[in-house]
C-alpha positions in Angstrom: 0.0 0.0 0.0 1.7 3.4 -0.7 0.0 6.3 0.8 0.5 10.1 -0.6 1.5 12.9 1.3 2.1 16.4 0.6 5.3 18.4 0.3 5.4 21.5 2.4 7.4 24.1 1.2 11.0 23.4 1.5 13.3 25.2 3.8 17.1 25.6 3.8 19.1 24.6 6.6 22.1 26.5 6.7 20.6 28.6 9.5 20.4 25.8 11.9 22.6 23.5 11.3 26.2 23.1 12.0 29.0 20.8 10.2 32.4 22.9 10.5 33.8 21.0 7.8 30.6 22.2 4.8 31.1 26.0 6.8 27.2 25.9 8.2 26.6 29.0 10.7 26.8 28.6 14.3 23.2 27.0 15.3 20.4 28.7 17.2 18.4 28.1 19.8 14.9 26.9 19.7 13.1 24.0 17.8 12.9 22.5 14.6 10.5 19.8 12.6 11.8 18.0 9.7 9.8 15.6 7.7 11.7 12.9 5.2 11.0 13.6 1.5 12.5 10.3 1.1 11.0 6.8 1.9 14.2 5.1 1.5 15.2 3.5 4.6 18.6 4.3 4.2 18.7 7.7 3.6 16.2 8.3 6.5 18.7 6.4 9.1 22.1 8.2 7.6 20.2 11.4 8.1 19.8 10.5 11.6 23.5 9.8 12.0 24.3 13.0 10.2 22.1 15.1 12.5 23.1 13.1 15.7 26.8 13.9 14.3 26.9 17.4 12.8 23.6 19.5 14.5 24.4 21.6 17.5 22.2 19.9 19.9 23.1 21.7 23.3 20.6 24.4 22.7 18.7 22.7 19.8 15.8 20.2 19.6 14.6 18.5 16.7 11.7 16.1 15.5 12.1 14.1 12.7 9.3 12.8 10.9 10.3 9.6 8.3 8.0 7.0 6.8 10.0 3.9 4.6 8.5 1.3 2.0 8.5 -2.2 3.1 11.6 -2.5 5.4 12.4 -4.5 8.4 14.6 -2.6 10.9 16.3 -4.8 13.2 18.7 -3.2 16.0 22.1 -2.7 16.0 23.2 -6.0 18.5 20.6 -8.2 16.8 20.9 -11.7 14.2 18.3 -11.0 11.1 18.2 -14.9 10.9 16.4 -15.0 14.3 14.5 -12.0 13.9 13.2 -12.2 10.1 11.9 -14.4 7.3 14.7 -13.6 4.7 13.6 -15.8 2.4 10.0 -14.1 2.5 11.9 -11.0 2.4 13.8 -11.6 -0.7 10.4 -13.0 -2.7 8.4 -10.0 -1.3 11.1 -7.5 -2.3 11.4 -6.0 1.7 14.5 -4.4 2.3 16.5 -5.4 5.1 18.4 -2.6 7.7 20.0 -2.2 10.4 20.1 0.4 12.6 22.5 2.3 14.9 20.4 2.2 18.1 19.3 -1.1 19.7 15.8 -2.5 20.8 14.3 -4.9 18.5 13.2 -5.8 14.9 10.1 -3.8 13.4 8.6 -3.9 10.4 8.1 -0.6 8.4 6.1 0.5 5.2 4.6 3.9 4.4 1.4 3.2 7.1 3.9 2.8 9.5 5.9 6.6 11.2 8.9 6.9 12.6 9.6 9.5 14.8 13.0 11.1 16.3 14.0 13.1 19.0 17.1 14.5 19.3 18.5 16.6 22.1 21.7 16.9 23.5 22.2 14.1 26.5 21.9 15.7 29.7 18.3 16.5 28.3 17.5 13.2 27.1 13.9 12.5 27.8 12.5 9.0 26.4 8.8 9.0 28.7 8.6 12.3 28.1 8.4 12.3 24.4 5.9 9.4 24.3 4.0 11.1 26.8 4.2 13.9 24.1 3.1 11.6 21.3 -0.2 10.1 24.1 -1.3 13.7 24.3 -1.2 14.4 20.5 -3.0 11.2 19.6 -5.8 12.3 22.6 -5.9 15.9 21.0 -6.5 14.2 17.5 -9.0 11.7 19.1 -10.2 11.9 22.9 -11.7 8.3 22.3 -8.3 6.5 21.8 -7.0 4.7 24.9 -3.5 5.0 24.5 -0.5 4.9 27.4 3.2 4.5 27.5 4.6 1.5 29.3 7.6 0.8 31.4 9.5 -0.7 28.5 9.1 2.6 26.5 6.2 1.3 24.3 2.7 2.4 23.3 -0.1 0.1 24.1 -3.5 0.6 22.7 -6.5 -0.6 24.8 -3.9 -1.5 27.2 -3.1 -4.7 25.1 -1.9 -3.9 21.3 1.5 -2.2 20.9 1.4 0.6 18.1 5.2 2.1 19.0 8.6 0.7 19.7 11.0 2.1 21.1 14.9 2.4 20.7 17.9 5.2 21.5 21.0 6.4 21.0 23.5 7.9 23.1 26.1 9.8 22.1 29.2 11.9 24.2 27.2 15.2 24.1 24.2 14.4 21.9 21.3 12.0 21.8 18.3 10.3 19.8 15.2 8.6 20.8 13.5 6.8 17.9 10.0 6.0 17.7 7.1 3.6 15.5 3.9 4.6 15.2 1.3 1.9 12.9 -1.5 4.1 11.2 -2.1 1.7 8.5 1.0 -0.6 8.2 0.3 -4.7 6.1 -0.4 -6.5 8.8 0.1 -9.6 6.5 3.2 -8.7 5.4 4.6 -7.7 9.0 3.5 -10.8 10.5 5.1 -12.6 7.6 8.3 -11.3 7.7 8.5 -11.0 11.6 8.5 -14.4 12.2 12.0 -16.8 11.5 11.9 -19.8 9.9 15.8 -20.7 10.7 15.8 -23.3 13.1 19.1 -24.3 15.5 20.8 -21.1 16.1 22.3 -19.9 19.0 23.6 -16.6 19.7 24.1 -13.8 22.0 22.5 -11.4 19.6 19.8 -8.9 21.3 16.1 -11.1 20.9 12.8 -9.1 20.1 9.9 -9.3 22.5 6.9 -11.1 20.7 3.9 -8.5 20.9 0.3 -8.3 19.8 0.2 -5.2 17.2 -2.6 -3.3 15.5 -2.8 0.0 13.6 -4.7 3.0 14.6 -6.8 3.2 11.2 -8.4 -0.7 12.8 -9.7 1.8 16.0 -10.3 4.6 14.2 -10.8 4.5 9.7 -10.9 7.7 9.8 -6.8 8.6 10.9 -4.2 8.8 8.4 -0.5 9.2 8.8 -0.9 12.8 7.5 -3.2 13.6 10.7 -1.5 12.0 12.9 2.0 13.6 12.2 0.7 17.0 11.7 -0.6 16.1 15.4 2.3 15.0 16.7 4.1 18.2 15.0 1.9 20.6 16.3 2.5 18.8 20.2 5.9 19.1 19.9 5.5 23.0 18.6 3.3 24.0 21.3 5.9 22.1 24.1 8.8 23.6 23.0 7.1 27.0 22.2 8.5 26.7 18.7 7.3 27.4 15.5 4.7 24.8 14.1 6.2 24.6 10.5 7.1 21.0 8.9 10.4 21.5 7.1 10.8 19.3 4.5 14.1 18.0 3.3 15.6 16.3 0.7 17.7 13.7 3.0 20.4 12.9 -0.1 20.7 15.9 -0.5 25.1 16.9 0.0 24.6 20.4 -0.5 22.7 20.7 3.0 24.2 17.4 4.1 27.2 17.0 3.3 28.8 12.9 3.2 25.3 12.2 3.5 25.9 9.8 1.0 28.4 7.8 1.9 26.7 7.3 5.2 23.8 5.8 3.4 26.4 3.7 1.7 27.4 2.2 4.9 24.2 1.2 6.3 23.2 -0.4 2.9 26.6 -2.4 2.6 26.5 -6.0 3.0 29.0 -5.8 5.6 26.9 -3.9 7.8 23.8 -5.3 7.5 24.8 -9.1 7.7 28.8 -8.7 8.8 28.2 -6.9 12.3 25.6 -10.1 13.9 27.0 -11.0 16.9 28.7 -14.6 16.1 26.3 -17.6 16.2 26.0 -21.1 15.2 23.7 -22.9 13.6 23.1 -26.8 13.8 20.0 -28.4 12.5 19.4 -31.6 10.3 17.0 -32.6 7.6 15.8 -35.4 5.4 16.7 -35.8 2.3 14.8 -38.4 -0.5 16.1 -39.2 -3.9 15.4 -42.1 -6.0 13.3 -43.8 -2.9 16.7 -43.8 -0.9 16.3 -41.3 2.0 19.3 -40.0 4.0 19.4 -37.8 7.3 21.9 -34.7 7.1 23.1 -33.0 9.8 24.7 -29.5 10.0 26.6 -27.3 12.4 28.2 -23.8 11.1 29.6 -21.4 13.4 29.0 -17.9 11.6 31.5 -14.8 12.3 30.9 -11.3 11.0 28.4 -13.1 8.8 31.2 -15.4 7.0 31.2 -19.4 7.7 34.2 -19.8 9.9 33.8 -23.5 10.4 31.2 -25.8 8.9 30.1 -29.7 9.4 28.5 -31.3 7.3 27.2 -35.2 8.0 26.1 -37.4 5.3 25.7 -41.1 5.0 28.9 -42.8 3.6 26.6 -45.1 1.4 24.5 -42.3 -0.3 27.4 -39.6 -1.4 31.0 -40.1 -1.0 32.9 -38.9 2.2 35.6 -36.5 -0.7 32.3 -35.3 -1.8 31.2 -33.6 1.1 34.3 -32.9 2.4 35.0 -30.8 -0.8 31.8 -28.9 0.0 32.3 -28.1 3.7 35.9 -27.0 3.2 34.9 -24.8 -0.1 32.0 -23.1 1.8 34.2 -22.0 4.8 35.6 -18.6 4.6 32.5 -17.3 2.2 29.7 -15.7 3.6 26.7 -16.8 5.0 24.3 -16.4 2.1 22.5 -17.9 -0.6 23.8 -16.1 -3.5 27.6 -17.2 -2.4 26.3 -20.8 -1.5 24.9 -21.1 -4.7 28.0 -20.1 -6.4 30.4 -22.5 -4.5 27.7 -25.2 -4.8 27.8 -24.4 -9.0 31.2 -24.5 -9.2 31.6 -27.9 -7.4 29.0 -29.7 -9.6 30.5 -28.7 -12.9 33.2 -31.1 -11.8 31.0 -33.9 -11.0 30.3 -36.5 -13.7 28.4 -39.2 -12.4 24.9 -37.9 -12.9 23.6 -40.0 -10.2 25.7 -38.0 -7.7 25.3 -34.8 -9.2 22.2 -35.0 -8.6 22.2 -36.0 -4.9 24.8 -33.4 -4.5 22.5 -30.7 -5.8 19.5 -31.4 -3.6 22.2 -31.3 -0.6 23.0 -27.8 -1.7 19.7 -26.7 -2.3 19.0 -27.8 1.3 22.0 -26.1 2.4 20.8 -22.8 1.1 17.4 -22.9 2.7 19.7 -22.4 6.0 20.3 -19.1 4.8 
């Protein structure tokens, strides 16, 4: 589902924003809302590390307002094999990210908002700013029963969870990070929320199961436009700021300078993928093939998302013990994904003659790569 929104007249930054190295003007005081042109997930969280990085936060307070397409956002500390369908993913076309706070894995699309509020640490205020959020959603509609919990989440009807929570803290400056579901796919969420990789262990940061439901199932009437000119015009009238929704181009490297290169980073394979925690995988599975059936077992241990060793146990009498061996040893040292799997598994099968075996040897990989 893609849902329109209006572009406010665009404002330049240079009067707020500081970055010594681009020559921006000293900052001022007071408050400023920003709203995402962009529904790239990437761009949205590098502009987050930009502002966290380069805005003069000690007298400064910004909201930003971002919505993505279909994206799941898993923490900083946490394994997307435990926390997402990848495969699903991949077929759906969601993007996978990680982000540079913790918490746990959400699912985003454009019926889902993010919000962020950055301050400088000492005035760092996480229950405040869903308190914020409560009253803007009361203001918009007296009806809804919404409250803040002790783990920094919005519950509707004291049982549904509509916003996540996660933060950042920097040595002077600070970011707390929001959800809000207006109209997210449930289908889709639940179907890429949920792992289908059995047999890891890890000491990656696990999500907290929760029931979910969107604010447009209470009320049909909200849309995400409402709600955030809601929220914007909460924050205004707290911080005695102007209510005006700047909107901003966030790959934009005139305002932002190395924007770009920070988007880079968070879309890299390395990042998303290289920087889970180490785990290990062990499972096994049947395999059938000409009515002989065999039982494989598995057991990879997985560090900064390469295979750094791999076992791989097969009956003697159904493929050769070389055979195998050939393919454990060649998948060690590649990464833990199907795309390189598939390559090793391609080049090892060209050398194979006996078609019996081949063809053994090519279910085994196919298995293989389901792992992943």
């Amino acid at each position: 589902m893609i849902i329109q929104f209006s572009l406010k007249k665009c404002f330049p930054l240079y009067c707020v924003l500081k970055a010594p190295a681009a020559g921006f003007k000293t900052a001022k005081e007071g408050g400023l809302i920003l709203q995402s042109a962009s529904q790239d997930v990437y761009q949205n969280l590098a502009l987050e590390d930009w502002i966290h990085d380069n805005m003069d936060l000690e007298n400064r307070h910004v909201l930003f307002l971002w919505r993505n397409s279909s994206t799941v956002v898993i923490g900083r500390h946490q394994n997307p094999w435990q926390e997402c369908n990848l495969r699903v993913m991949r077929q759906k076309g969601v993007k996978l990210a990680r982000r540079r706070s913790g918490g746990g894995a959400v699912y985003h699309d454009p019926g889902n908002i993010n919000l962020t509020f950055f301050t400088s640490r000492k005035k760092f205020e996480r229950i405040e700013n869903l308190k914020l959020v409560v009253k803007a959603l009361k203001t918009l509609r007296p009806q809804l029963d919404v409250q803040a919990t002790e783990r920094y989440d919005l519950l509707l009807n004291k049982t549904f969870k509509i916003s996540g929570t996660a933060a950042k803290l920097g040595r002077t400056t600070a970011y707390h990070h929001c959800t809000l579901l207006c109209s997210a796919d449930k289908f889709v969420l639940t179907s890429v929320l949920k792992s289908p990789y059995n047999g890891i262990k890890s000491n990656a940061t696990p999500s907290v199961p929760a029931l979910v439901k969107n604010l447009f199932e209470e009320d049909p009437t909200l849309t995400c436009e409402m709600l955030m000119d809601a929220i914007a015009g909460e924050y205004a009238s707290h911080h005695h700021t102007a209510n005006h929704i700047h909107v901003i181009n966030p790959a934009d490297e005139t305002e932002f300078p190395g924007i770009n290169n920070k988007a880079r980073e968070l879309k890299a394979w390395n990042w998303l993928y290289g920087k889970t925690p180490k785990f290990n995988i062990s499972t096994s599975f049947n395999i059938e093939h000409d009515q002989s059936r065999a039982e494989i077992q598995i057991s990879m241990d997985v560090k900064n998302g390469n295979i750094e060793t791999c076992q791989i146990d097969v009956p003697r009498n159904w493929l050769p013990l070389d055979m195998h061996d050939e393919l454990r040893n060649s998948l060690i040292g590649n990464r833990f994904c199907p795309n390189e799997t598939t390559a090793v598994a391609t080049a090892l099968l060209r050398t194979c003659a006996d078609s019996k075996l081949h063809s053994k040897w090519h279910i085994l990989c196919e298995k293989i790569v389901t792992l992943m």
